[in-house]
C-alpha positions as CSV (number, residue, x, y, z in Angstrom):
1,X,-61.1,80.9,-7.9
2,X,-60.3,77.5,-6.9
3,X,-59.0,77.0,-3.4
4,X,-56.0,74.5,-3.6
5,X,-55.2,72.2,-0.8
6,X,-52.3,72.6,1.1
7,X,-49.9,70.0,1.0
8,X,-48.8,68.1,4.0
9,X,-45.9,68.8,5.3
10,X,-43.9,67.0,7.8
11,X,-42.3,67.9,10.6
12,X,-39.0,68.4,11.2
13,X,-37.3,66.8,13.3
14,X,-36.6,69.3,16.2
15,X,-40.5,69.6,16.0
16,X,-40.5,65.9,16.9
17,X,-38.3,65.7,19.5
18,X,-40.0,68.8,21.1
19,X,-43.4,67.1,21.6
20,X,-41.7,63.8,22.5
21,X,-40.5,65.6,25.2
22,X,-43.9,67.2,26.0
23,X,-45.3,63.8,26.4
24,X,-42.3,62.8,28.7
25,X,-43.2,65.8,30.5
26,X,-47.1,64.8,31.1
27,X,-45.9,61.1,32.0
28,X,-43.9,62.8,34.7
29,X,-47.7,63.7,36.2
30,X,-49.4,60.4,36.0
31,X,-46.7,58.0,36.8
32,X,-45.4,57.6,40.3
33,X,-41.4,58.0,40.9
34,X,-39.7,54.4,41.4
35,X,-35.4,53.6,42.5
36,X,-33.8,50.2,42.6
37,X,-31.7,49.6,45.1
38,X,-27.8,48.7,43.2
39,X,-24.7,46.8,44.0
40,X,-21.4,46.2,42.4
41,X,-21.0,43.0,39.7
42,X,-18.2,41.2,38.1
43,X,-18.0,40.1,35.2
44,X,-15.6,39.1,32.6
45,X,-15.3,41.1,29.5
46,X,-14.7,39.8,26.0
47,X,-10.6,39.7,26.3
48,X,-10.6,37.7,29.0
49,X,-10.1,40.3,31.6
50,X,-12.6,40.8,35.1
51,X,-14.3,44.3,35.3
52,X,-17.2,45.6,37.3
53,X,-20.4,47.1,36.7
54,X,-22.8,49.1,38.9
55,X,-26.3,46.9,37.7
56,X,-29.8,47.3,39.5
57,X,-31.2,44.6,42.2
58,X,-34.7,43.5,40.7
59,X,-36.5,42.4,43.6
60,X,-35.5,46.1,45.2
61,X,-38.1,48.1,43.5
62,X,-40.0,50.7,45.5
63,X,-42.3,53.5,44.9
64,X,-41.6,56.4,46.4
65,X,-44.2,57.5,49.4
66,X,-44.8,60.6,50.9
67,X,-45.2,60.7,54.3
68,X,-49.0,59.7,53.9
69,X,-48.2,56.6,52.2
70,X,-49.5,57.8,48.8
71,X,-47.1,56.9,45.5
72,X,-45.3,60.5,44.9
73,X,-46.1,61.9,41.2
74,X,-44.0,64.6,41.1
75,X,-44.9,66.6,37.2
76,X,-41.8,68.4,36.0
77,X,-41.8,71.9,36.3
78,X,-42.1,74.6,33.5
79,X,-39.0,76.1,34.1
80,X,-35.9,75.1,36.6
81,X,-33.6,77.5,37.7
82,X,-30.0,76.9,39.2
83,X,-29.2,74.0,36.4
84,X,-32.5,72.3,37.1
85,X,-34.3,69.8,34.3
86,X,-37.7,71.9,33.8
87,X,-39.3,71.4,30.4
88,X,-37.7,74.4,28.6
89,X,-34.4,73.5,30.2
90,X,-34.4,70.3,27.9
91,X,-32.3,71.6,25.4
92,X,-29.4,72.9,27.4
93,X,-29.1,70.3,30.2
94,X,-29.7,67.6,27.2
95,X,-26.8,69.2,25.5
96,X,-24.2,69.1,28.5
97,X,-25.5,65.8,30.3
98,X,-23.4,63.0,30.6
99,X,-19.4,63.2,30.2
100,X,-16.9,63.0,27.6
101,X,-17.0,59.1,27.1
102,X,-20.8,58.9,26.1
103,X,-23.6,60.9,25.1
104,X,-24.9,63.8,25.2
105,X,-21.6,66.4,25.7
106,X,-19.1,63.4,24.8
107,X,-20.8,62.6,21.2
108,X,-21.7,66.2,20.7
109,X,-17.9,66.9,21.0
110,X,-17.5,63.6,18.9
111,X,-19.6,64.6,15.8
112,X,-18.7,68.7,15.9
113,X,-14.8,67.0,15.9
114,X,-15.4,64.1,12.8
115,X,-17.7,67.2,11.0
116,X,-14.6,69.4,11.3
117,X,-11.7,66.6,10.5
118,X,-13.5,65.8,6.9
119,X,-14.2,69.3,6.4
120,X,-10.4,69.9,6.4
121,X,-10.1,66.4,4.3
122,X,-12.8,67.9,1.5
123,X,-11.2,71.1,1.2
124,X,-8.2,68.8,-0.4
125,X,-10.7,67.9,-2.9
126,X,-9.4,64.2,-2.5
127,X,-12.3,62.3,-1.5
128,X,-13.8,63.7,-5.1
129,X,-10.9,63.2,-7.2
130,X,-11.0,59.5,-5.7
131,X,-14.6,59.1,-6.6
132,X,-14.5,60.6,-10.1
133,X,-11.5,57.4,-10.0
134,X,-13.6,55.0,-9.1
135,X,-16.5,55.8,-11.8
136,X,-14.2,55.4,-14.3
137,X,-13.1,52.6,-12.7
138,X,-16.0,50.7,-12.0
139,X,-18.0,51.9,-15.4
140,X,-20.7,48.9,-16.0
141,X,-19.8,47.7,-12.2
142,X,-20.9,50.1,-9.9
143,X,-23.5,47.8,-8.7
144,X,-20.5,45.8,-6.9
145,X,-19.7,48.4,-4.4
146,X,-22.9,48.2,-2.2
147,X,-22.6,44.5,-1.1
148,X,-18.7,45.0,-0.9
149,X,-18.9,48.2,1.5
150,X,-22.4,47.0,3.1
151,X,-20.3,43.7,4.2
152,X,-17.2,45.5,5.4
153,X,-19.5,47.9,7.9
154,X,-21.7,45.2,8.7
155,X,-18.7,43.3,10.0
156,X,-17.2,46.2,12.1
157,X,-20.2,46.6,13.6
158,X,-20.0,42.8,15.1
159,X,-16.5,42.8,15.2
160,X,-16.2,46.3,17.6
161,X,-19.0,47.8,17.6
162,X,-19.0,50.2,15.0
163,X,-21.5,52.8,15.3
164,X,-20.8,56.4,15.7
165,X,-17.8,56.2,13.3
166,X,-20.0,55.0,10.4
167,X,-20.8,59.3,11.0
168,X,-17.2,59.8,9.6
169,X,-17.6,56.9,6.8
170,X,-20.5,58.7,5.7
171,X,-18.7,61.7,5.1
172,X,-16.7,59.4,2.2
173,X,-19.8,56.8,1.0
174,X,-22.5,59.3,0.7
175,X,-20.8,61.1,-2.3
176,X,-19.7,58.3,-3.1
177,X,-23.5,56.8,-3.9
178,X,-24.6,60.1,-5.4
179,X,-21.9,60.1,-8.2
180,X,-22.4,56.5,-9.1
181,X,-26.2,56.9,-9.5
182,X,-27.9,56.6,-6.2
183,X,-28.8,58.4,-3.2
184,X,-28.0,59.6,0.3
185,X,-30.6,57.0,1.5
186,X,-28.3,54.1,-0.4
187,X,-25.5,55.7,1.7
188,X,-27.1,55.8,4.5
189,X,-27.9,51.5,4.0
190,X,-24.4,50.6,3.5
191,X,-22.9,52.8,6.2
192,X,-25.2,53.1,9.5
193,X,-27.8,50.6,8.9
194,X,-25.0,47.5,7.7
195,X,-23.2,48.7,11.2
196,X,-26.0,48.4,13.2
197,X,-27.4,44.9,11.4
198,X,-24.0,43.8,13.0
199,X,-24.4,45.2,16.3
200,X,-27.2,43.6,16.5
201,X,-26.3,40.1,15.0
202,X,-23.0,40.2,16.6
203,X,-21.4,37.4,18.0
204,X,-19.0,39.4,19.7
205,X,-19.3,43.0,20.1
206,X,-17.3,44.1,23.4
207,X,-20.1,47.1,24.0
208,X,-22.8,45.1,23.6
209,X,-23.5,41.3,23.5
210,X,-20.4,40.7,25.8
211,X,-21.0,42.9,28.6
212,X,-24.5,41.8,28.2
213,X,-23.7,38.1,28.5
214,X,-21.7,39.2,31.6
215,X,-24.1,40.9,33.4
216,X,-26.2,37.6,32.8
217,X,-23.8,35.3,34.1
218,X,-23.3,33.3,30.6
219,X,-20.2,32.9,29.2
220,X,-18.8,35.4,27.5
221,X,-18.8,34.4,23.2
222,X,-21.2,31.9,24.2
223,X,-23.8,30.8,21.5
224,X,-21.7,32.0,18.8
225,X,-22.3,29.4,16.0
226,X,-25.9,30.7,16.2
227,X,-25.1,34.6,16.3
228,X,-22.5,33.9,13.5
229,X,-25.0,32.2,10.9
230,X,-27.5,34.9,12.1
231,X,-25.2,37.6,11.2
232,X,-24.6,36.2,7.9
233,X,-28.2,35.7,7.0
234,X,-29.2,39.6,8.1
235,X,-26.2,40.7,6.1
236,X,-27.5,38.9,2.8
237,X,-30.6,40.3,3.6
238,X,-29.6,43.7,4.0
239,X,-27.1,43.4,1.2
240,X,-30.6,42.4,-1.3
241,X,-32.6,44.6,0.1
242,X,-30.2,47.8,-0.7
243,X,-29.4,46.4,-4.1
244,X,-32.9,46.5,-5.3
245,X,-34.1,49.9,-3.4
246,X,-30.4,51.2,-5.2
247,X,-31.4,49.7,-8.4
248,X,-35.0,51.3,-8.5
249,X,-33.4,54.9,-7.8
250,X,-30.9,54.7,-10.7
251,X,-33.5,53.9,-12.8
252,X,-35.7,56.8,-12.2
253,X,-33.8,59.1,-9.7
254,X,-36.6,61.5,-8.6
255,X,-38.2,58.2,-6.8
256,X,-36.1,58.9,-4.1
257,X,-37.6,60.7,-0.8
258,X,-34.0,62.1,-1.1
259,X,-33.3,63.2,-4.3
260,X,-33.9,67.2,-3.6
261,X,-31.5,67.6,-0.4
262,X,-28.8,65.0,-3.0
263,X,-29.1,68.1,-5.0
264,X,-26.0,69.6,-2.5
265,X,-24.1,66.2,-3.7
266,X,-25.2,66.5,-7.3
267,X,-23.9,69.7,-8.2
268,X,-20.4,69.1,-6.8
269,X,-20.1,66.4,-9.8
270,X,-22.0,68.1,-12.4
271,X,-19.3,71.1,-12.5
272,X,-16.3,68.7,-12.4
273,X,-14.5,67.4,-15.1
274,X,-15.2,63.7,-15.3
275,X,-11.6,63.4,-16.8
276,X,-9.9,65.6,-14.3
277,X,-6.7,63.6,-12.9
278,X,-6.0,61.9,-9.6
279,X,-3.0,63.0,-8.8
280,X,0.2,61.9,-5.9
281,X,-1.3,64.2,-3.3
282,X,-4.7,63.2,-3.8
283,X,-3.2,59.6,-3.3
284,X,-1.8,60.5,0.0
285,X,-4.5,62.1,1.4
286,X,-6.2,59.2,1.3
287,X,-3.5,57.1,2.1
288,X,-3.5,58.9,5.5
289,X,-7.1,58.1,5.8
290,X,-6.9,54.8,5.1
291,X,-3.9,54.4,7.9
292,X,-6.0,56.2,10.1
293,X,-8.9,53.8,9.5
294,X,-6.6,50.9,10.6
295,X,-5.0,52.9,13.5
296,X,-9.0,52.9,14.9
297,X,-9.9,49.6,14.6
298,X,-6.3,48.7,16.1
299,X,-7.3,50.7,18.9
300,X,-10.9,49.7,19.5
301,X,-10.1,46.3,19.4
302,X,-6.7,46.1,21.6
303,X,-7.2,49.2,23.5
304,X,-10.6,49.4,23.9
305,X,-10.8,53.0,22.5
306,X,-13.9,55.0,22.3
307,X,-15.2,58.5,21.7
308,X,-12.6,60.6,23.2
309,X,-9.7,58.4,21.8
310,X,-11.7,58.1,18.1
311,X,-12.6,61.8,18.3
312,X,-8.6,62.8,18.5
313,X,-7.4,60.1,15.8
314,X,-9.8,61.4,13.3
315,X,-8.9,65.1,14.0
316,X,-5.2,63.6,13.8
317,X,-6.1,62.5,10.4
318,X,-7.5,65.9,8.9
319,X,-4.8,67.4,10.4
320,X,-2.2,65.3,8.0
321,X,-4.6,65.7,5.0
322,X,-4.5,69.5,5.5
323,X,-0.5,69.2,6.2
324,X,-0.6,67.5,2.8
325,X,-2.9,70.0,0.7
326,X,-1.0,72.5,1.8
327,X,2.6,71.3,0.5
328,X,1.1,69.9,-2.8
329,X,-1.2,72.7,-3.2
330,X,-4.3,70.8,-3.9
331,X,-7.2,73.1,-4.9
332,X,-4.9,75.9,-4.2
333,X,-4.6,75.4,-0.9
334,X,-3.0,77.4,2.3
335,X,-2.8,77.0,6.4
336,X,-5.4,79.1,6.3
337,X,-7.9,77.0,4.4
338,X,-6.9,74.0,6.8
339,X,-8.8,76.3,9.5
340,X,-11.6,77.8,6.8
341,X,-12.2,73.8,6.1
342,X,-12.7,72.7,9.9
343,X,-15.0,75.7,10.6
344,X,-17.2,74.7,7.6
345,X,-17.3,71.0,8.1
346,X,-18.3,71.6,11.8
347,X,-20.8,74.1,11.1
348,X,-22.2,71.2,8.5
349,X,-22.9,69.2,11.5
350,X,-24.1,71.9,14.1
351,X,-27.9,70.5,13.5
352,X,-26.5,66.9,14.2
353,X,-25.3,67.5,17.4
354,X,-27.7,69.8,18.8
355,X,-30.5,67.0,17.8
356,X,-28.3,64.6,20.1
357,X,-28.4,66.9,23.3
358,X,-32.3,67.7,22.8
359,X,-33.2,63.7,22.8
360,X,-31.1,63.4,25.8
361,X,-33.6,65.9,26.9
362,X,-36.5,63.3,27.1
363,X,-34.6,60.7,29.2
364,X,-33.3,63.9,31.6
365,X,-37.5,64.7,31.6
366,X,-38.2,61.3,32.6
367,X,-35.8,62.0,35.6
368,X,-32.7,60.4,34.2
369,X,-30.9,56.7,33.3
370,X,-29.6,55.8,37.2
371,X,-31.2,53.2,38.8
372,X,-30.8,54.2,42.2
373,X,-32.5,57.6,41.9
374,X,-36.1,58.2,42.3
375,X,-37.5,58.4,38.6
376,X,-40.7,58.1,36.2
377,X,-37.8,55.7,33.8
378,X,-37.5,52.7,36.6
379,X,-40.7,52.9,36.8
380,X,-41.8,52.2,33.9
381,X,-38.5,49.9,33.5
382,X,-40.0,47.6,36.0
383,X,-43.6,47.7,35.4
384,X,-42.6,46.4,31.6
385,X,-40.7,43.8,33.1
386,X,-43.9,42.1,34.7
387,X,-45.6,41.5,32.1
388,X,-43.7,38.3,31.7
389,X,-45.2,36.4,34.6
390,X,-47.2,33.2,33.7
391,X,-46.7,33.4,29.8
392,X,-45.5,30.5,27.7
393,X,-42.3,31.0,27.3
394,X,-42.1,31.6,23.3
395,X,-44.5,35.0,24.2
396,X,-42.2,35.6,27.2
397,X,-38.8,35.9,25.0
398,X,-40.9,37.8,22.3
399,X,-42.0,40.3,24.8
400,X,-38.6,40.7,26.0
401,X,-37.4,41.6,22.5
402,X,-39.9,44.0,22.0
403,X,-39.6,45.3,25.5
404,X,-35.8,45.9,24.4
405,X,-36.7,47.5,21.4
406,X,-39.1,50.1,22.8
407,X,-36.7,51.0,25.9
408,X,-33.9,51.5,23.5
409,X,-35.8,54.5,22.9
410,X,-35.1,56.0,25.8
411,X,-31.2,54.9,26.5
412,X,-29.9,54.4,23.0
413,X,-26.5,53.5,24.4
414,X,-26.0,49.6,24.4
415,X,-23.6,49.4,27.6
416,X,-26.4,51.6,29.3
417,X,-29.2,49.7,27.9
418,X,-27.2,46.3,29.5
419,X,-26.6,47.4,32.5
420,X,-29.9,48.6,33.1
421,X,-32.1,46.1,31.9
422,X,-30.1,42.9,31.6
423,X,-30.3,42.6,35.9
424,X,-33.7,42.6,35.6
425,X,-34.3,40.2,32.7
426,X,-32.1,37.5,33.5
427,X,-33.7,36.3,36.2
428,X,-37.1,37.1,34.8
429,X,-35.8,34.7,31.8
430,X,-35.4,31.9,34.5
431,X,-38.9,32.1,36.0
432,X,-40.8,31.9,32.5
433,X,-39.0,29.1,31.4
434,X,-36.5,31.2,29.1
435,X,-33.0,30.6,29.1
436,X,-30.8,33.4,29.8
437,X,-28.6,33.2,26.6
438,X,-32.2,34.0,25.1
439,X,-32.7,37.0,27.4
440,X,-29.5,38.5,25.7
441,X,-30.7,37.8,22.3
442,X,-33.5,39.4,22.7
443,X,-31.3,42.6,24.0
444,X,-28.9,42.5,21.7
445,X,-32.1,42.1,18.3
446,X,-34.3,44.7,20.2
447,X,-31.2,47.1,21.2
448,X,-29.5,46.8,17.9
449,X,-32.4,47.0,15.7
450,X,-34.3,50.4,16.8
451,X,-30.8,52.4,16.4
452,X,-32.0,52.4,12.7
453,X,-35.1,54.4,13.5
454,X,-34.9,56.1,16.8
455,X,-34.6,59.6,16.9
456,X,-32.4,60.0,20.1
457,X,-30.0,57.7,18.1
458,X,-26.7,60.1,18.4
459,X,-25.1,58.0,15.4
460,X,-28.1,57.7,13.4
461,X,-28.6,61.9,13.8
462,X,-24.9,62.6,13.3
463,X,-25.1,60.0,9.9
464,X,-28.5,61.8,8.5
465,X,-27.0,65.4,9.2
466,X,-24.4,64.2,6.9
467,X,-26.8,63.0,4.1
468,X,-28.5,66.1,4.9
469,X,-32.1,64.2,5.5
470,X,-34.5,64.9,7.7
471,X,-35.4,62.1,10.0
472,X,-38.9,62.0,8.7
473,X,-38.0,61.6,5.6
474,X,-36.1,58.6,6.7
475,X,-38.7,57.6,8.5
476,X,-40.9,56.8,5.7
477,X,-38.3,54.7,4.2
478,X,-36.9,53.3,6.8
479,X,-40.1,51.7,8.5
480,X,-40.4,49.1,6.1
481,X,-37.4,47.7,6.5
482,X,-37.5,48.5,9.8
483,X,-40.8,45.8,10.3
484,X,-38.9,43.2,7.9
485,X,-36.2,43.4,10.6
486,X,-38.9,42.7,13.5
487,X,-41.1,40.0,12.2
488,X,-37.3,38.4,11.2
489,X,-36.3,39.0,14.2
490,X,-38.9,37.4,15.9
491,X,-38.6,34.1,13.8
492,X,-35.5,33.8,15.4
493,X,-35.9,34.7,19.1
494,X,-39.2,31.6,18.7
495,X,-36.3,29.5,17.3
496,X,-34.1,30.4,19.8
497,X,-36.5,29.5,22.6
498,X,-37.5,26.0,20.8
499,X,-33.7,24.8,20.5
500,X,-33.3,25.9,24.0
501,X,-30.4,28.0,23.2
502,X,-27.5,28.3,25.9
């Protein structure tokens, strides 16, 4: 009898995140508990107006002493009662840190919310009457819709900061893809990954490049000319690279690292008539999406709305979709099924959001995001920033971008990762010879970038639970791309620094 070998398999990603974690928790044993001191800055945001922002003093570092003088190390505990962070409290205190305007409780809420909204939406069955449209539509063109939709998400991404609604889009594109030919992954390009090449790339994004450019005392939409032939050039970019990984999979579907989880996606168009007829309601449903696409970006981009604003607008729009089922009894439907279909499409994202609340768990391990509180994070936040001293500046402004992109890791959230780090790099920038606008490129490349591949990414979770894709599966696509970005990225940081960019 032969003995066959067992085939690796990978983990998942809970198992990931847990020894993540576990490492967090040894660092919190050899690393020595550091605070900034902080003060209040102004700044002026990208309409125009003055706000403030609670940002770390550099030169305040300390490490924190016992009353011997010797740099406290004090190793997280197993267990924590009375709301404590010990290691197996990760989970929980992960899951309701923060507020409703950011992560972990507020984008928790946020994905549980969108999940539930499109679950009412695909109870209507108009999403895949409107794609069964579009094949027949599109027959010999289908090709077209990835650099059309890759554009259009790469651009709201720049324009205001599109991230965790490309979890929503998703819902849409995703089956979408399938039906045309391709795969979650393609969905998973033109969606998250064209928003986050804009993020990145943008020129001005309020949540990130602007408060950024604020914190460092340059002019707010300063430098855009650069940013704006940047953004154009990593669009292309991503637009080829998509085509040719989407062209590959169509050819020979089982190629894909996605192609037995697109088997949920698959079966909803194999057992539907490819003739069946789009009909008035189906029109309106997604008329009241599309009017509730425009009623977002109105609001992000005059009224500065964010999760808790988004969440309700999206819950407002499966609400009238349901409304609309129900009095042109699409697929048969009642009130009832309006509540049957947010249950479900909640329940769809339940892995999603719990993900989100255990990688808030690392930074809560690592004694938490605030500056002023003794933690192993400043630590490590300043010890990084040293490393610039008495480089040539080209290696200076590279380390800074990769600095960026590793401490994204840890605070995933662009205002947060501004406000912390931005303080501390600016005037690091002016000692190695770096100008500051470069210091912000560097953030905004290194910040923007990484969402495509971290794991305590909320968006990127909440856009994979959707495609229904482990994160090491995406991983293994993903990291090719995700070094073409780098090494590109780097090209233009040098560049940046050898124009003297202002």
């Amino acid at each position: 009898m032969t003995n066959k070998k067992k085939k690796f398999q990978t983990p998942d990603t809970f198992v990931i995140i847990f020894f993540v974690v576990l490492a967090a928790a040894l660092l919190t044993y050899l690393v020595p508990l550091g605070q900034f001191q902080t003060e209040e800055v102004t700044y002026t945001d990208s309409q125009g107006n003055e706000d403030t922002r609670t940002v770390l003093i550099p030169e305040s570092f300390s490490v924190v002493e016992d009353e011997n003088g010797n740099a406290v190390r004090e190793g997280v505990s197993l267990f924590e009662p009375g709301g404590g962070a010990g290691f197996l409290n990760y989970v929980f205190e992960g899951l309701v840190s923060g507020s409703k305007w950011g992560s972990a409780v507020g984008v928790v809420a946020f994905i549980l919310i969108i999940g539930g909204s499109f679950g009412i939406i695909m109870k209507t069955r108009a999403v895949e009457e409107g794609i069964l449209s579009v094949i027949k539509r599109t027959e010999g063109k289908e090709i077209l819709v990835i650099p059309i939709l890759f554009t259009l998400f790469s651009l709201g991404g720049a324009v205001f900061g599109m991230g965790e609604e490309a979890i929503a889009f998703s819902l849409i594109v995703i089956p979408l893809v399938i039906a045309l030919g391709y795969d979650a992954i393609t969905g998973v390009m033109i969606t998250y990954v064209a928003t986050q090449i804009g993020f990145a790339t943008s020129w001005m994004n309020p949540f990130g490049v602007a408060i950024a450019q604020g914190l460092a005392d340059v002019p707010v939409m300063s430098g855009t000319p650069f940013r704006l032939a940047m953004w154009i050039i990593f669009t292309v970019i991503g637009v080829i690279y998509t085509m040719v990984y989407a062209n590959r999979v169509k050819k020979d579907p089982k190629r894909s690292l996605s192609y037995e989880s697109d088997a949920y996606f698959r079966k909803d168009f194999e057992k539907t008539d490819i003739q069946s007829t789009f009909s008035l309601g189906h029109g309106l449903v997604l008329s009241a999406i599309l009017l509730g696409v425009v009623w977002i970006v109105w609001g992000v981009v005059y009224h500065a709305y964010y999760i808790p604003e988004i969440a309700s607008q999206f819950f407002t729009i499966g609400l009238a979709a349901g409304m609309i089922g129900v009095i042109f009894k699409l697929n048969n439907m009642s009130i009832n099924d309006i509540a049957d279909g947010f249950k479900t499409g909640a329940k769809d994202l339940v892995p999603a959001a719990l993900i989100v609340g255990m990688a808030k768990g690392i930074v809560i391990i690592l004694g938490g995001d605030d500056p002023s509180l003794a933690s192993v994070l400043n630590t490590i936040l300043f010890s990084a920033g040293q490393l610039f001293n008495g480089l040539p500046a080209e290696v200076s402004a590279w380390l800074m971008f990769v600095f960026q992109s590793i401490f994204n890791f840890f605070v995933v959230s662009g205002t947060g990762q501004a406000a912390l780090t931005m303080p501390l790099l600016a005037p690091l920038a002016d000692m190695a010879g770096v100008t500051r606008q470069v210091a912000v490129l560097a953030f905004q490349l290194g910040d923007g970038f990484t969402n495509l591949i971290v794991p305590t990414s909320a968006a990127l979770m909440g856009v994979l639970g959707v495609a229904r894709l482990d994160w090491s599966k995406w991983f293994k696509f993903q990291i090719k791309f995700q070094l073409l970005l780098f090494a590109l990225g780097s090209i233009f940081i040098v560049i940046a620094v050898l124009i003297g960019f202002y």
